[in-house]
C-alpha positions as CSV (number, residue, x, y, z in Angstrom):
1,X,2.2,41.0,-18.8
2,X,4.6,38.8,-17.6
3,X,3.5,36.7,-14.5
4,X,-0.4,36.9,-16.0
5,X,-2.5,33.8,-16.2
6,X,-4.4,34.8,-19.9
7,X,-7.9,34.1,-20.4
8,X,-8.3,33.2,-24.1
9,X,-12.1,33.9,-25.3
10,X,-13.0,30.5,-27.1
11,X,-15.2,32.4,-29.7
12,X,-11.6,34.3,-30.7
13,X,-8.7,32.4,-30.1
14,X,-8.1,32.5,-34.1
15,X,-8.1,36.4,-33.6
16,X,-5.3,35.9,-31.0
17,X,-3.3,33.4,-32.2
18,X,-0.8,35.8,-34.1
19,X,0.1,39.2,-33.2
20,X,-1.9,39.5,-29.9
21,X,0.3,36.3,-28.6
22,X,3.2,37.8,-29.8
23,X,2.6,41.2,-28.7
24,X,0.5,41.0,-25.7
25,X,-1.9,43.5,-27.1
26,X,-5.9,43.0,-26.4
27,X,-7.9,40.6,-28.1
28,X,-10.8,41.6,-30.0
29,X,-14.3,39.8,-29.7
30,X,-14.0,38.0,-26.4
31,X,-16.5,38.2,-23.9
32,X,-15.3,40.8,-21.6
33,X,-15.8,43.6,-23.9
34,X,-13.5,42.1,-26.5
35,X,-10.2,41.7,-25.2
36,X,-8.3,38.9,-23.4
37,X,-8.6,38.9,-19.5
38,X,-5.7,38.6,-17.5
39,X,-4.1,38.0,-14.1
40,X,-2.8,40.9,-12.5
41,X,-2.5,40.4,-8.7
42,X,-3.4,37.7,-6.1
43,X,-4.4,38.5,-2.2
44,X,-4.0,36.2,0.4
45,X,-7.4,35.6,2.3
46,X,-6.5,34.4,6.3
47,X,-9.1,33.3,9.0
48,X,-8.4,33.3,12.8
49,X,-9.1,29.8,13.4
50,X,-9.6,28.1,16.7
51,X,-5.9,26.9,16.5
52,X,-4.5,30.5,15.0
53,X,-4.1,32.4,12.0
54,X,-4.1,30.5,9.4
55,X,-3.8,31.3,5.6
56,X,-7.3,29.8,4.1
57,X,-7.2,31.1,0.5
58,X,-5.6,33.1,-2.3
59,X,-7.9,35.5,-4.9
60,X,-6.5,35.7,-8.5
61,X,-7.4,39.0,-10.0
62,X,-8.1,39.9,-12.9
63,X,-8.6,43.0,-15.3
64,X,-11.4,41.8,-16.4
65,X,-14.5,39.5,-16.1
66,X,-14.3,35.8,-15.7
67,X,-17.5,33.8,-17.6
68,X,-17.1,30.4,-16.5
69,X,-20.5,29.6,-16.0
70,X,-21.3,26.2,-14.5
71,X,-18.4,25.0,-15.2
72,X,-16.4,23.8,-12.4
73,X,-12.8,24.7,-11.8
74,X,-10.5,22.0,-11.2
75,X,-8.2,22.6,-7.9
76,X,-5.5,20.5,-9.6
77,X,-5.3,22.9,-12.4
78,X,-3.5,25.4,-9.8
79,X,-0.1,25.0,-7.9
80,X,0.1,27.4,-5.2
81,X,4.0,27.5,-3.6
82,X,4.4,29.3,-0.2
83,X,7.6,30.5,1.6
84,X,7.4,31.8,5.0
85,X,10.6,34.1,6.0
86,X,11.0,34.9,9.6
87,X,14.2,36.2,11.5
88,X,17.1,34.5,12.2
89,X,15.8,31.2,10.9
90,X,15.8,29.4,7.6
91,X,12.7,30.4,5.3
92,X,10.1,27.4,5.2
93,X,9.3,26.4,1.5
94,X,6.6,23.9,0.0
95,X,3.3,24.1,-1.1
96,X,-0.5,24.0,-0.4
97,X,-3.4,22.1,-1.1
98,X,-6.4,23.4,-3.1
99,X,-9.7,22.0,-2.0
100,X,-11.6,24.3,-3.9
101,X,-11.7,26.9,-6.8
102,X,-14.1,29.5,-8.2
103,X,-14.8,32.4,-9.9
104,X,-16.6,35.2,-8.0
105,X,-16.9,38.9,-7.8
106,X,-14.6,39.6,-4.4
107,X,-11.6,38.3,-2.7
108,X,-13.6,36.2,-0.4
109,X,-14.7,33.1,0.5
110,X,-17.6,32.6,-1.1
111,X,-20.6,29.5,-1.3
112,X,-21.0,29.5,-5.0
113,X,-19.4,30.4,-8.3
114,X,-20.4,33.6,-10.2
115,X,-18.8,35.8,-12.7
116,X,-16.4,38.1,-11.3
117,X,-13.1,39.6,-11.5
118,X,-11.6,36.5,-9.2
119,X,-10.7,33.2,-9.0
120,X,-10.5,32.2,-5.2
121,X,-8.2,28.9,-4.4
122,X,-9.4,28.1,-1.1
123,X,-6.5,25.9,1.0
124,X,-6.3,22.9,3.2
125,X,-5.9,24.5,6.6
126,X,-4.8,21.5,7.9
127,X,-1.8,21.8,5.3
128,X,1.6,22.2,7.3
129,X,2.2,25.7,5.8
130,X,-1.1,27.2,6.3
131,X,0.0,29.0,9.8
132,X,0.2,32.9,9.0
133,X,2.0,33.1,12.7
134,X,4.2,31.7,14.5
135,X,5.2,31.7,18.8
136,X,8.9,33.2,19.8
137,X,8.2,34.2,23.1
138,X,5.6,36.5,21.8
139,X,3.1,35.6,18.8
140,X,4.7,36.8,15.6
141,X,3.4,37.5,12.4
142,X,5.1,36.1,8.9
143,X,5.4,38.7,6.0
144,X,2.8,37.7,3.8
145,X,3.1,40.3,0.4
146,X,4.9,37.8,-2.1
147,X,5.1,35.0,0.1
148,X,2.8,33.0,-2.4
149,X,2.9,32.0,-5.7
150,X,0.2,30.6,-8.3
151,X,1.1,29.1,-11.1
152,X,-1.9,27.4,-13.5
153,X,-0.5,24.5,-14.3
154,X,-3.8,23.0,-16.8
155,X,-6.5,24.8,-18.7
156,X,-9.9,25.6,-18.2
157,X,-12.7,25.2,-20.7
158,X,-16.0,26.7,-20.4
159,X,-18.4,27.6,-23.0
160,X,-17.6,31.3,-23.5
161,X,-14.1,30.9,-22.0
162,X,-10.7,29.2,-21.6
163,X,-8.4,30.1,-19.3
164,X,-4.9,28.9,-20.6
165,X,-2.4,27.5,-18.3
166,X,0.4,29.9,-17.9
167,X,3.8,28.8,-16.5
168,X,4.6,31.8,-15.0
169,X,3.2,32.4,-11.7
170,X,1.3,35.5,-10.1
171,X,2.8,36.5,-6.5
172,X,0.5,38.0,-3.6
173,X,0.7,41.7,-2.9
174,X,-2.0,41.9,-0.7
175,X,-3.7,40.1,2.3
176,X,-7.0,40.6,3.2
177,X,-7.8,39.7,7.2
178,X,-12.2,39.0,7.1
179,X,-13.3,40.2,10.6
180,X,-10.0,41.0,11.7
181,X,-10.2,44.6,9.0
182,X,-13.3,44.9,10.5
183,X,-12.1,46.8,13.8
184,X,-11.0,50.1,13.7
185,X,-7.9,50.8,15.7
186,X,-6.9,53.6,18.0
187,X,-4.6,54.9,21.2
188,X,-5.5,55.4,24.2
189,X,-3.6,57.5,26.9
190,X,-4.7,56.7,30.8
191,X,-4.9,59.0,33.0
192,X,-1.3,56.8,35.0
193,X,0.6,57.4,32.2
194,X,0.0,54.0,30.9
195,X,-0.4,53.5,26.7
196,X,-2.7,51.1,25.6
197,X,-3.3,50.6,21.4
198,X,-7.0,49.0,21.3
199,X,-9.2,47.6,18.3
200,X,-12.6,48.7,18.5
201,X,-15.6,46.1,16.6
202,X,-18.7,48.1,15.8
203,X,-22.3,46.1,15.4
204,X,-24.6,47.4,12.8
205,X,-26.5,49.7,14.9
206,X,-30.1,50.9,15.3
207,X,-31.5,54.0,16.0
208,X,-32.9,54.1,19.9
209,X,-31.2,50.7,20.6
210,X,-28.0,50.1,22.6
211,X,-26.2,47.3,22.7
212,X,-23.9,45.3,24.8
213,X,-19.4,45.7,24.9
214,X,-17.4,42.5,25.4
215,X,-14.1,44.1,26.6
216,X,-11.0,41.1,26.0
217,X,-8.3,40.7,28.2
218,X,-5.5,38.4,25.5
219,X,-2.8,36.4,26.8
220,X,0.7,37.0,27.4
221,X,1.7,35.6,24.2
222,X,-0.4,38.3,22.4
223,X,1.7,41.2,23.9
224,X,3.1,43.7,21.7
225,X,2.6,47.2,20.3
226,X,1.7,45.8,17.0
227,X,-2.5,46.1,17.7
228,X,-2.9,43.1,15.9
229,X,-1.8,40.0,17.9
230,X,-4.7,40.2,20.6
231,X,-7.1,40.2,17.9
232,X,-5.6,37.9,15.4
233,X,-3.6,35.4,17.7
234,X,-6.6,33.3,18.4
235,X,-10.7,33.8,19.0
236,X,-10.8,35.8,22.2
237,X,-11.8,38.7,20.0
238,X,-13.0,37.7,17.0
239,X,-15.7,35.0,18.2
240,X,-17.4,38.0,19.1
241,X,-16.8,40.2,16.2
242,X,-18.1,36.9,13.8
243,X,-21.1,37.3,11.7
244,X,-22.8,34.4,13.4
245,X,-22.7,36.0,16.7
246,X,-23.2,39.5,15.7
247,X,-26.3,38.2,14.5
248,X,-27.4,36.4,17.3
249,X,-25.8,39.3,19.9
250,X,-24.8,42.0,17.7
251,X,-21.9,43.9,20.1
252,X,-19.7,46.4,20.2
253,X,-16.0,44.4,21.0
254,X,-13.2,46.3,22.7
255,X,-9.8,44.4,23.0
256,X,-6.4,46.5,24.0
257,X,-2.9,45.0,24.1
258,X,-0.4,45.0,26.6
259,X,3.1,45.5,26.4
260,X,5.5,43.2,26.4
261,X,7.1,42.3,29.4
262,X,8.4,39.0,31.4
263,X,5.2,36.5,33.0
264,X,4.3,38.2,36.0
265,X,6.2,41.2,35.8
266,X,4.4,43.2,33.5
267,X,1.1,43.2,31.0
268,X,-2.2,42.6,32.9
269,X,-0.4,41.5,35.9
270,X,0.2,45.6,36.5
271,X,-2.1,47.4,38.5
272,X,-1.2,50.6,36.1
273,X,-2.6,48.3,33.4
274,X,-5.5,47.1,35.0
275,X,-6.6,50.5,35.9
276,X,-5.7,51.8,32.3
277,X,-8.4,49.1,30.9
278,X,-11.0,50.1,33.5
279,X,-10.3,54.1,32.2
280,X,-10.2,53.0,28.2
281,X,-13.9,50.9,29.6
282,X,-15.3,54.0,30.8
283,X,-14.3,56.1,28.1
284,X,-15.5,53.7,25.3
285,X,-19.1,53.8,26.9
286,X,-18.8,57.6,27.4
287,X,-17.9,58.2,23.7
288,X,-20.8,55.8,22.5
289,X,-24.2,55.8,23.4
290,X,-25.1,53.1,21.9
291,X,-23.7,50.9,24.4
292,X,-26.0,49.7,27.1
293,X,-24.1,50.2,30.0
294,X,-25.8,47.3,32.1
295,X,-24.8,44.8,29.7
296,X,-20.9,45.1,29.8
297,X,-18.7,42.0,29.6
298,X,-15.3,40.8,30.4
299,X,-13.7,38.0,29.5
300,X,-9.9,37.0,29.8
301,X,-7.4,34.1,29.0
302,X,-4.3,32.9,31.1
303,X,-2.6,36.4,31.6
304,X,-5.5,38.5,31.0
305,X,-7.7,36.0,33.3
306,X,-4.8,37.1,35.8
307,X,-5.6,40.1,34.8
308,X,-9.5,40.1,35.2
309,X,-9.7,38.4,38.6
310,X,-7.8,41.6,39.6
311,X,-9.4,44.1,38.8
312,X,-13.3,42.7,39.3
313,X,-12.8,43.3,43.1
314,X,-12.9,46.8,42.5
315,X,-15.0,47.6,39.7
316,X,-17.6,45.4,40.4
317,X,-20.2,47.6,39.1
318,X,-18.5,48.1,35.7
319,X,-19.4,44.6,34.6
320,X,-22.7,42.5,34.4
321,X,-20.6,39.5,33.7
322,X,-17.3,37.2,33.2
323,X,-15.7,34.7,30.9
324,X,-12.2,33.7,32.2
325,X,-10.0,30.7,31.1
326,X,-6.9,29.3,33.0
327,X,-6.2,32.2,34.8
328,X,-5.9,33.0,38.6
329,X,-6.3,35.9,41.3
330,X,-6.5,36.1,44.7
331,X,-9.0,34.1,46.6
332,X,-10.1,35.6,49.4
333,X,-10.7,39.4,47.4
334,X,-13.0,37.1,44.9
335,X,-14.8,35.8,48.0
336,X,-15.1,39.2,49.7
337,X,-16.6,40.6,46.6
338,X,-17.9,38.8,43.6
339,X,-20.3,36.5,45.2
340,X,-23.1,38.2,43.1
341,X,-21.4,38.8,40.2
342,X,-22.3,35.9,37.1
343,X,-18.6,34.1,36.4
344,X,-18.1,31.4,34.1
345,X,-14.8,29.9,34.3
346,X,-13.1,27.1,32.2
347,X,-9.5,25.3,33.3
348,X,-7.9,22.4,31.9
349,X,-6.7,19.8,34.6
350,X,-3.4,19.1,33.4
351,X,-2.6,22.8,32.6
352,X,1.3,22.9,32.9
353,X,1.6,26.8,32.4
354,X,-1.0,28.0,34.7
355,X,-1.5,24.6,37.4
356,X,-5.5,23.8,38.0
357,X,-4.7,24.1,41.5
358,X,-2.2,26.2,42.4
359,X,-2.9,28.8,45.0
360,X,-5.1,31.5,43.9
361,X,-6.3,29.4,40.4
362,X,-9.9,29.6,39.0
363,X,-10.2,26.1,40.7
364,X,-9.0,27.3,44.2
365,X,-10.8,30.5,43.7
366,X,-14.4,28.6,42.8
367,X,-13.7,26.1,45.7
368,X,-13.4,28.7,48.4
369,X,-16.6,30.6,46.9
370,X,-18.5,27.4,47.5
371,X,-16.8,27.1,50.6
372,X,-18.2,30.2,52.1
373,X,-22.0,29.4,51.0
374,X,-21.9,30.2,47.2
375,X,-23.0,28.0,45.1
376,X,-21.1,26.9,42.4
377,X,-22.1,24.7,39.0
378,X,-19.6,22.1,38.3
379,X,-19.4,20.6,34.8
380,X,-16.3,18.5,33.3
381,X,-16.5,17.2,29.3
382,X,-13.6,16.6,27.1
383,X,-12.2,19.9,25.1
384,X,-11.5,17.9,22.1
385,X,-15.1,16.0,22.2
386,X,-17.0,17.1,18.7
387,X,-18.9,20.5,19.1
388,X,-22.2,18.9,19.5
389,X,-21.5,16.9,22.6
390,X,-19.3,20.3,24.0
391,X,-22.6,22.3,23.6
392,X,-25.0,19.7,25.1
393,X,-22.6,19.7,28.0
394,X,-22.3,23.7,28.6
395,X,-26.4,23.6,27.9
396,X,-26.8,20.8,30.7
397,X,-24.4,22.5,33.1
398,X,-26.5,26.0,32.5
399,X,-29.3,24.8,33.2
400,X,-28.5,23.7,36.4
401,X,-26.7,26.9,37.1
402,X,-30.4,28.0,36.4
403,X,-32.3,26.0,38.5
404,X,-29.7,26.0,41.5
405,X,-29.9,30.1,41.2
406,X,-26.2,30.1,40.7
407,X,-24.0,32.8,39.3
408,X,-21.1,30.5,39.2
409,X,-19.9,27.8,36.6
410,X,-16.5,26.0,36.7
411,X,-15.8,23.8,34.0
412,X,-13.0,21.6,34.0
413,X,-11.3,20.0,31.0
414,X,-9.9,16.7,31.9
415,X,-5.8,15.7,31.1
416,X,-5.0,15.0,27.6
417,X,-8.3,16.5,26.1
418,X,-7.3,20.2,25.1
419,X,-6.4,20.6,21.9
420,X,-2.8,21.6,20.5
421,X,-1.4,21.7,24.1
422,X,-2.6,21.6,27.9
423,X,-2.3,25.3,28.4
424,X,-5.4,25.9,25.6
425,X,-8.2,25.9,27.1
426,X,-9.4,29.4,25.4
427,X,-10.2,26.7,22.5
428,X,-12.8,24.8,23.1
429,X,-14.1,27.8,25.1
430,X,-14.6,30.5,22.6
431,X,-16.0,27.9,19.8
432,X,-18.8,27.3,22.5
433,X,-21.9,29.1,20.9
434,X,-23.9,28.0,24.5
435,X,-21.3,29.5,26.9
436,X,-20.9,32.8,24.8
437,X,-25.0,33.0,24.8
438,X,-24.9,32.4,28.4
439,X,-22.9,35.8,28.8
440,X,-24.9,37.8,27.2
441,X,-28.0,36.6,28.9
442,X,-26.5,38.1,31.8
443,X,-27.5,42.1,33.0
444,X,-26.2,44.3,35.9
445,X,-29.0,45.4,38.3
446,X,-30.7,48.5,37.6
């Protein structure tokens, strides 16, 4: 096949060396079941990363078993070229950088080599190509079935195998999204008319136990119809959803998406939406008793923060806790109402999008509940310090919450330390294994 990467068997590259090579007929006597194994696909492998989507490897399959044993695959044996077409602008061409290869049974990421019908290139996701999205407004998504090429530019010798270099390349058909597949997808029509798609995680359930929802409010850059972007445009989902968590706090995760529409004018700024989410809540819980309906959550970022402070005031009583980052609402409703309700929120101080102290901002909003008696926990560390000192920060700053009985946290990111850009704070917030624990130890009264 032209395009195919061919395995040669060592024992029986004197049986191939005529006719099969000329003919591209099987092999005989080579260790998958005496033929020649060849490259017929390759599926690209993403990861939502705390900076985006990002394409982290490739998967070579095959059509039949690769032996290479211990043998270890050299990354410069591969050249993997990328082209990234979008609309109306020139396509961006080069190349990424293999920092690992192996053969294993799935097209995965794996921790060691085994035999397997795949050999996974994992890529540099610092590389300047590795983005799978890109912002126009709106987060978009880049066409990702051919957009990569793999060419084996050196063999590979193992004991029972050599895998010839090939100068033709194999292109990607496929792409495989880990977590992100995970979520099944549905519609949901609100009783106001109002559409929303939604992505639905599931836990690994138990019979006779019930477990808690995290329902996510995205941004407005996440906006769409596409029931993709809220999930895959960065971790306000998926840190849920991850196998890390899930096995610390297995949860059900609900995210829906909001149409597009100009800031402030539309999305979770609309009370039709708002009330929409609170129906889709309800129904969710109503549909599956597994959930334990004391231990639902909310959590929200710029926009759907906007969003959350909203509609908290009056569904108090749906939700045990909050999460909100660089959002705002309006201050005097939050002090009326949400004095016992358990709100951690995170702002960075030289926010340019969303200011730290414009009227009604997380900041103003925590100020005015201290203000009127409430105590609030105050904590500031940088958001691009390294994880450890992030975590010893949100432990130090809940454990004060803890010992000052309050159901308040403001954290504050100080100028120039979110990462990518000032607006970010979501960030360092969802890669914060304390915070995210902290929300789950929370519980609505019986």
């Amino acid at each position: 096949m032209q395009g195919s990467i061919i395995l040669r068997a060592g024992l029986a590259l004197a049986l191939v060396a005529g006719g099969a090579a000329a003919t591209g007929t099987a092999a005989t006597a080579a260790p998958d079941g005496g033929r020649d194994v060849r490259a017929v696909d390759a599926t690209v492998i993403t990861e939502v990363t705390p900076v985006g989507y990002k394409v982290v490897a490739v998967a070579i399959e095959y059509d039949g078993i690769v032996r290479l044993g211990r043998t270890d695959v050299d990354e410069d044996a591969f050249d993997v070229a990328v082209t990234l077409a979008r609309p109306g602008a020139e396509p961006r061409i080069g190349v990424r950088t293999v920092v690992d290869a192996y053969s294993t049974n799935a097209p995965e990421v794996a921790e060691r080599q085994r035999p397997g019908r795949y050999i996974v290139l994992e890529l540099d996701p610092a590389d300047p190509l590795a983005a799978g999205a890109y912002n126009q407004t709106f987060t978009r998504f880049y066409d990702l079935t051919g957009a990569y090429e793999v060419r084996q530019v050196e063999d590979i010798v193992a004991p029972s195998q050599t895998l010839a270099a090939d100068p033709q390349p194999v292109a990607s058909s496929g792409v495989r999204n880990p977590i992100v597949d995970d979520y099944a997808a549905g519609s949901f029509a609100a009783p106001s008319g109002t559409t929303l798609p939604y992505r639905l995680f599931s836990p690994r359930t138990r019979p006779g136990r019930q477990y808690p929802l995290v329902v996510t409010l995205h941004g407005h850059g996440e906006s769409g119809s596409d029931n993709f972007a809220q999930i895959a445009g960065n971790q306000i989902s998926v840190a849920f959803a991850h196998p890390d968590r899930q096995a610390r706090h297995p949860s059900f995760v609900l995210s829906p998406q909001a149409a597009q529409a100009a800031p402030g004018a539309g999305g979770w700024w609309r009370p039709e939406a708002q009330a929409a989410v609170v129906d889709l809540v309800r129904s969710t819980i109503a549909e599956h008793p597994e959930i334990d309906p004391s231990r639902v959550y909310l959590t929200g970022l710029s926009m759907g923060s906007y969003g959350s402070w909203a509609l908290l005031p009056e569904h108090r009583g749906l939700f045990a806790g909050a999460l909100l980052v660089c959002g705002a609402g309006d201050e005097a409703a939050a002090v009326a109402t949400l004095g016992d309700l358990p709100i951690w929120a995170l702002h960075s101080a030289d926010d340019f999008i969303v200011r730290y102290d414009a009227p009604g901002s997380d900041f103003r909003i925590f100020t005015a509940l201290e203000a009127a008696g409430l105590p609030v926990t105050w904590s500031e560390w940088p958001g691009t310090a390294p994880d450890a000192a992030q975590e010893a920060n949100a432990a130090d700053a809940r454990a004060r919450a803890s010992a000052a009985g309050s159901r308040h946290l403001f954290t504050t990111f100080p100028a120039s330390t979110t990462p990518l850009f000032s607006h970010g704070s979501w960030i360092p917030t969802y890669t914060n294994d304390t915070i995210l624990d902290w929300l789950f130890e929370q519980r609505s009264p019986s």
